[in-house]
C-alpha positions, 0 to 999 in steps of 0.5 A: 126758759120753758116758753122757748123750749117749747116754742123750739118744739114748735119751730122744730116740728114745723121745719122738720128739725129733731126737737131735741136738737133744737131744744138743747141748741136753746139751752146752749144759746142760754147758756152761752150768753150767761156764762159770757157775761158773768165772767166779763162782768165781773172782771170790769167791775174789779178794773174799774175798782182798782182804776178808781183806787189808782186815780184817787192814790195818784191823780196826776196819772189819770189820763194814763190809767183812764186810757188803759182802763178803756182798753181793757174793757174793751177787750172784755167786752169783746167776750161777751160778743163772742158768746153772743155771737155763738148763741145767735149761730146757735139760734138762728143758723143751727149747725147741727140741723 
């Protein structure tokens, strides 16, 4: 983390960005990405769980839960972009410069 700061330090002063701003927009794209995927994370390893739980109870349904269990973990997924979304505006097209 410290060699991005610094190098925020670096791309600040050459732009003319106050490098505090540029060093927290850095710690807030971290931030960002690390809390979009821990909670997506661990949501889809409990579904897959509990969907591999349901499959062994009742195969007969497999086609059913399966189907489901993509849905929803595409829709977790989708977080994760928006927070990796958020970091890269954060990064690349800073809005508070």
């Amino acid at each position: 983390m410290a060699p991005l700061i610094s190098a925020s330090y670096v791309l600040a002063a050459a732009t003319g960005i106050d490098p505090l701003v540029s060093a927290a927009s850095v710690l807030a794209a971290a931030l960002a990405i690390g809390l979009a995927a821990i909670g997506p994370g661990i949501g889809q390893g409990n579904a897959a769980g509990q969907a591999v739980e349901g499959i062994a109870r009742q195969p007969e349904a497999e086609g059913k839960i399966r189907g489901t269990l993509l849905l929803t973990l595409a829709f977790m997924e989708s977080l994760t972009i928006y927070g990796l979304v958020i970091a890269l505006v954060l990064l690349f097209a800073n809005p508070f410069a």
